[in-house]
N, C-alpha and C positions, 0 to 999 in steps of 0.2 A: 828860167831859174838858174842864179847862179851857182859854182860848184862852190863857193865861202857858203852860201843860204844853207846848200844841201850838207855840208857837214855841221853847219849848227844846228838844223832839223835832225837830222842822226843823231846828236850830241844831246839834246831835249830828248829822245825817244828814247836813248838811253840810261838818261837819268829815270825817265817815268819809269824805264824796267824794275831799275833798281829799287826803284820805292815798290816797286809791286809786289817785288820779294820779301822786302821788310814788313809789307802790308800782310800780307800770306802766313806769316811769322806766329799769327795770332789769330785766333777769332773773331775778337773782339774792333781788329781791326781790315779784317781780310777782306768785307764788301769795298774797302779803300783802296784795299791794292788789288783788286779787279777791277776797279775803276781806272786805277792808273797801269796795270796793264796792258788791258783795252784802250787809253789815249796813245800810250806809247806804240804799237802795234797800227794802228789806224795811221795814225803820224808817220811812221815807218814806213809804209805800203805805199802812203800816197806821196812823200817824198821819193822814194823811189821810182814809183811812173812818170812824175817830174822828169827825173833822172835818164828813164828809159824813152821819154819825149824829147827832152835836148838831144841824145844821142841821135835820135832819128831826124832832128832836123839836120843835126850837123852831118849829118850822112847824104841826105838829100841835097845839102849846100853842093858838097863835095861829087855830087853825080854818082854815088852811091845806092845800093839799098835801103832802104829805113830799118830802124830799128826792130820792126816788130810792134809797135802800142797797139795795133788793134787787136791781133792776138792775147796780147796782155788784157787789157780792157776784160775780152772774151772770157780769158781763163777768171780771172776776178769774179764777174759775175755769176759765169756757172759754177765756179769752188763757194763762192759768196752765199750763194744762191743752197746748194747743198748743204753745206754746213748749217744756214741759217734752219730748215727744214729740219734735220738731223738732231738738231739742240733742243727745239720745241718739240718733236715726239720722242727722244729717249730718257725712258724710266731711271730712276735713284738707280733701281738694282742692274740697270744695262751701264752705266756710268764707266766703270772698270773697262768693259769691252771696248766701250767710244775710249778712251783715250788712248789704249792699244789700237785702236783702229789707225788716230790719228797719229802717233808713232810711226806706224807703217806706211803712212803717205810722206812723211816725213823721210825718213831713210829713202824711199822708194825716188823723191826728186833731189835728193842728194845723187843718186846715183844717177839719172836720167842728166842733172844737170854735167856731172864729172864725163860721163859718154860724151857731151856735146864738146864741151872743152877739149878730150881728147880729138874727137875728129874734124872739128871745125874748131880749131883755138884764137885764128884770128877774128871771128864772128866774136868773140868773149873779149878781146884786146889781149889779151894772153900772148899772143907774137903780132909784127904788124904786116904780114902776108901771110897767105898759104902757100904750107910747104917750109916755111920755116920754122925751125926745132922749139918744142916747147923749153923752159930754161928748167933745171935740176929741180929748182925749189920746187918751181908749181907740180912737176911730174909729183912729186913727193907730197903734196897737199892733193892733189889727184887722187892718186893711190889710198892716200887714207880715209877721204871724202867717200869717195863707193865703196871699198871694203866695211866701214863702217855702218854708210846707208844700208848697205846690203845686210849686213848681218843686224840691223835696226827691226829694216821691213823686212823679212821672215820668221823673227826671230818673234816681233811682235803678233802675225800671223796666228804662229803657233799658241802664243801669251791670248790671243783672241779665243782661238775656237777651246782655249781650256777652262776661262774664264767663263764662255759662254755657256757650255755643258749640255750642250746638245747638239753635236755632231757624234756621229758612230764612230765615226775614222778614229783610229787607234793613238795618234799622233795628238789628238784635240781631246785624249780623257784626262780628266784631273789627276788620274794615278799617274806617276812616274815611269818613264818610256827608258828602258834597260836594257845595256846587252853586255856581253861579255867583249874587252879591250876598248869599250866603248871611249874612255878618257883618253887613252892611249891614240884612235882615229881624231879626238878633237886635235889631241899635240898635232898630230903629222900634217894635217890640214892647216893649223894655225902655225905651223911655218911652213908650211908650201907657200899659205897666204904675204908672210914676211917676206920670204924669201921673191917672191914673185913680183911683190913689190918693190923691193928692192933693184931686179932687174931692169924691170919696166922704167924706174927712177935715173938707170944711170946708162939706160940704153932707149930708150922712147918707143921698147917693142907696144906693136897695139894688142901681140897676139899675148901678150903678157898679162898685159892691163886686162882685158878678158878674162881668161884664166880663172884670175885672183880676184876678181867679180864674183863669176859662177859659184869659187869655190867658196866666197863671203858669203853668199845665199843660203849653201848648203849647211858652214856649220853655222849660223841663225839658227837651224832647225833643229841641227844637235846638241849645241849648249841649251837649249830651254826645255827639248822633250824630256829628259832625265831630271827635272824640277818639278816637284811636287805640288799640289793645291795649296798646302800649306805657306808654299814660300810666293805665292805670286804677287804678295801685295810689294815685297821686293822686287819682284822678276819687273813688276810694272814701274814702277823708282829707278829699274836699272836702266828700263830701256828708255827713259825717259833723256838722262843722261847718254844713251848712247845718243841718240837723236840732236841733243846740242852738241858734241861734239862734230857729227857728220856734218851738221850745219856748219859750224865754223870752218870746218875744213876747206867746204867750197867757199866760203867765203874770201880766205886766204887768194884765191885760185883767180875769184872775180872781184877781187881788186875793194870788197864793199866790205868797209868799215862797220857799218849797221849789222850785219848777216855774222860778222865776226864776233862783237859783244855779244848779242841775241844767244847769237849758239854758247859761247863762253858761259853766262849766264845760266842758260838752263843746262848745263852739261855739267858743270859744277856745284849746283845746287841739287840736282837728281843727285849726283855722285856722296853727298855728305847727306843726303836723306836715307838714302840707302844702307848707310853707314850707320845712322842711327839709329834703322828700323832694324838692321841685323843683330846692330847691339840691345835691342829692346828681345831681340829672338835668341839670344846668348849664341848666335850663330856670327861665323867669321862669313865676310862675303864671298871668298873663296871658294867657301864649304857650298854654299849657298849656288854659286856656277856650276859646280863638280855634281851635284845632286842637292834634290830636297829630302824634305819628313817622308812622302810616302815610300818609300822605299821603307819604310819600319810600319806601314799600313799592317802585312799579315803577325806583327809580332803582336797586336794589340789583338787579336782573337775575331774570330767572326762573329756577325752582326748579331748569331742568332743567340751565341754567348752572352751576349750583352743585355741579349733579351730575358737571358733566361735569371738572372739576378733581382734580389725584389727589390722593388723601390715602395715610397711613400708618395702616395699621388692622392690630387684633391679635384674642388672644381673652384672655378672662377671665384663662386663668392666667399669660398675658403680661404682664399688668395687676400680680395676687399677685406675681412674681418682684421687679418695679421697686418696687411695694411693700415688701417685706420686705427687701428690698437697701437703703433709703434710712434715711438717720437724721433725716430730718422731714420728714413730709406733711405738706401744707396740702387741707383738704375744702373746695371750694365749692361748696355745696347750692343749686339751682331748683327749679324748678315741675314739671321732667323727675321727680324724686325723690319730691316730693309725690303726684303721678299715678300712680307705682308703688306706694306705699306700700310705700318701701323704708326707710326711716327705721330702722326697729329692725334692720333687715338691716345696716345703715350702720351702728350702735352695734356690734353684734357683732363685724365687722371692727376697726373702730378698738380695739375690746378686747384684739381677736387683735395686732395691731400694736403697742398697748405694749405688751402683756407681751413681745414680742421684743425691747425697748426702742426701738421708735420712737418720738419724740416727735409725734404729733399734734393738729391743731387747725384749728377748723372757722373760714370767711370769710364774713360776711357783710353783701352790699349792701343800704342802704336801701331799696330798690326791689324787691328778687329778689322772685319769687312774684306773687299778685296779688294782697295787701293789704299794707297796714304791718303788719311784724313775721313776717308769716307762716312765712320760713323759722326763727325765735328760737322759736314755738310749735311746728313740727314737729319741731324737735331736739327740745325741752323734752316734749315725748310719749313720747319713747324715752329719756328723762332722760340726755341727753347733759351730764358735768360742764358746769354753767355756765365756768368757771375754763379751760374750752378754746374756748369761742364768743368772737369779737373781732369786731369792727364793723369796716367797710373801712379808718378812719383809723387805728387802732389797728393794725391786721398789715399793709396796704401795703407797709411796709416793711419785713417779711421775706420777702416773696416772692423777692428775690434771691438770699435764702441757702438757701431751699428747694428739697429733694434732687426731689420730686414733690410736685406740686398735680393734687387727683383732682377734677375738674369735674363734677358730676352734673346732668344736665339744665338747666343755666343758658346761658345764649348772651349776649344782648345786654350783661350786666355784666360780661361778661369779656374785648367785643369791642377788639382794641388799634384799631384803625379810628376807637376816639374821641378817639387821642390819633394819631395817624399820620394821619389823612386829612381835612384843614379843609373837605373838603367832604362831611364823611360827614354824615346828619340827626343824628348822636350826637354830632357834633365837640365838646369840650369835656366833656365827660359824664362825670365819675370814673367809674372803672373799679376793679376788684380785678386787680392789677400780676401776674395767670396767667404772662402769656407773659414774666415775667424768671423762672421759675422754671426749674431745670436740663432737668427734663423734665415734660411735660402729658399727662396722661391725661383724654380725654370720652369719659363715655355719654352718647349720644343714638340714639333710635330710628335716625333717619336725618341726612341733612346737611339736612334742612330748616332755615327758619332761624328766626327766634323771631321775638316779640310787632312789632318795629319793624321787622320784614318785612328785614334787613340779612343780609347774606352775610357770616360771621365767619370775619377772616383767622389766626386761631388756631387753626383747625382745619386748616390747609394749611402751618405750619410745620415744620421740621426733627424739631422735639424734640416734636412735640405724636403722640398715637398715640389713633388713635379706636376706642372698643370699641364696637360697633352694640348695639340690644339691650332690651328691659324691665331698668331700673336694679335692681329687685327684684331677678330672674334675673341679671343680670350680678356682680350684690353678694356673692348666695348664691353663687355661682358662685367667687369670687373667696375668699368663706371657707371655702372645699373645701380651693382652691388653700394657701392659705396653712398649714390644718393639715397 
């Protein structure tokens, strides 16, 4: 393979990325660009073992070592092998975790590759002997590449077991992990880390380069503890963008062009998703590093407060009646929905409903769930028409002319408290306009309250009517009712 083939093969893999992202863009067109994706990705890898196969013949010409392919080979199949398994048993609602997972394997060979470079750089082509000085640049694409990874994989770690919600360790609960000077320990760290870097870059200490490793690890762990449940569907967008940065970094370092766009790509595409999910949270993303929502968890009252307030509650086929009586619903799917794995349960109703001729249509907030898009992939599982999903700016405003909006385990995006109470942690916050609809229907297990620990005054108005309950079983329940 020659090396003109191997940059027009990078050059096609990188044009596929970019469609992938444009594909991604939309729903309507997103099985496209996981199509092209996946070609560009495939194409990528295996140009590359091409890549990693000349090198090792040309090494063996030369009375050399080889490259390494079988190694390669190995790692391909066993990561191949995993991933493939991994994909087919995890659930809608593990989804969050898995790509946090995948983040942290990411940082984690960002760093592993940056070590090997530092201590073997001719093995990399990085210099052409051992023993001779790495050059300023690469020290400096080194340095960023594992600080980066580092603070990716920990960071995402963390972003995992909170996500997850079920580890004890204090570190891995969804409430916000606080202390006093806590900001003030990120600053010193995060220029110890500059600072160290810098050294390392214009001096080629290795005991530097270390350092400013470790100490990448550690604040991973403390910029994400102090973020809330409420913000992780950012925290997961952000690291997502850390992740292509580190990528590119090492890419710089090993000289591959492919590894540079890639990272570029997803590093600046996390980076303006993030942007637009904070501006969807009326949160700066600063604010959003420095601390999340729960930190304002106890101003919202305890759980048994919340209990103690009346609501109007019905059962399922209270729900079918207001349903099949209304000439258009509006759905707003959460994370309640997802946990049930009510989804297709949820398409079957809304079936049952137009064919009576109701007009239905599903609302969905930048934020719902706990990643970006999550609830746009859970419809699209039970092939919900694209043609009836609308992003909050788009149907806001028909919420007022809407006969019932059916709330399925969402809370915080639908709480009015972000627009009625300037002192709420939400204040400002778009919202999906629920409570201008004529009448509200929520399942939720119970009136606990959601990710930013808030008490929602929607569930305590006139017209809103709570159905208790697994969404699954209330849904089934409800398409009894309606035939």
């Amino acid at each position: 393979m020659s090396m003109n083939l191997i940059t027009v093969l990078y050059l096609v893999a990188s044009i596929c990325f970019i469609q992938a992202l444009k594909g991604l863009s939309h729903p309507t067109t997103s099985r496209r660009g996981n199509l092209f994706g996946m070609i560009g990705m495939g194409l990528a890898v295996l140009t590359t073992v091409g890549l990693i196969y000349k090198l090792g013949a040309l090494s063996l010409a030369q009375g050399s070592a080889t490259a390494g392919i079988d190694y390669v080979i190995v790692g391909l199949l066993v990561g191949g092998t995993v991933g493939t398994v991994m994909a087919k048993r995890v659930e809608m609602t593990k989804m969050p975790e898995l790509v946090a997972f995948m983040h942290s394997m990411i940082g984690l060979a960002a760093v592993f590759i940056a070590i090997a470079a530092v201590v073997e750089p001719q093995s990399l082509g990085i210099v052409a002997a051992l023993g001779d000085a790495i050059p300023v640049a690469n020290r400096v694409e080194l340095f960023l590449g594992s600080a980066i990874g580092a603070i990716t994989f920990s960071g995402s770690v963390i972003a995992f077991g909170k996500l997850s919600g079920k580890y004890k360790f204090r570190l891995f609960q969804g409430a916000p992990v606080q202390f006093k000077g806590q900001h003030m320990l990120n600053l010193v760290f995060g220029l110890a880390i500059l600072g160290l870097g810098i050294y390392y870059s214009f001096t080629g200490d290795v005991r530097a380069f270390a350092a400013l490793t470790v100490l990448a690890f550690i604040i991973g762990v403390l910029i994400i503890i102090p973020i809330g449940g409420a913000d992780m569907p950012v925290v997961v967008s952000m690291l997502n963008s850390y992740s292509g940065w580190a990528a590119a970094g090492i890419g710089f370092s090993l000289n591959n062009s492919m590894l540079i766009i890639a990272g570029s790509l997803v590093g600046s595409s996390g980076a303006i998703l993030s942007y637009i999910m904070c501006k969807a949270m009326n949160r700066s993303f600063f604010n959003v590093i420095l601390g999340g929502f729960g930190g304002a968890t106890e101003a919202a009252g305890p759980a048994g407060a919340q209990e103690a307030r009346p609501v109007k509650s019905g059962s399922s086929d209270d729900a079918a009646f207001l349903l099949t009586n209304a000439d258009t619903v509006i759905i707003v799917p959460g994370y309640g929905l997802a946990v049930a794995r009510a989804q297709h349960a949820l398409m079957e109703l809304a079936e049952k409903l137009t064919h009576r001729g109701v007009t239905v249509k599903y609302a969905i907030h930048p934020v719902a769930g706990r990643m970006p898009g999550h609830m746009n992939v859970l419809l699209a599982e039970a092939e919900v028409p694209y043609e009836q999903v609308f992003e909050m700016d788009d149907i806001n405003s028909e919420f007022g002319q809407a006969d019932v909006v059916l709330v399925l385990g969402a809370n915080d995006v639908v709480n009015p408290a972000a627009k009625t109470d300037p002192k709420s942690p939400i204040a400002g916050m778009p919202i999906l306009d629920a409570y201008k609809a004529k009448t509200v229907i929520v399942n939720k297990r119970s009136m606990a309250s959601g990710y930013a620990g808030l008490d929602n005054e929607l569930f305590y108005m006139d017209k809103t009517m709570m159905v208790f309950g697994d969404a699954k079983k209330v849904i089934e329940d409800m398409v009894k009712a309606v035939e």
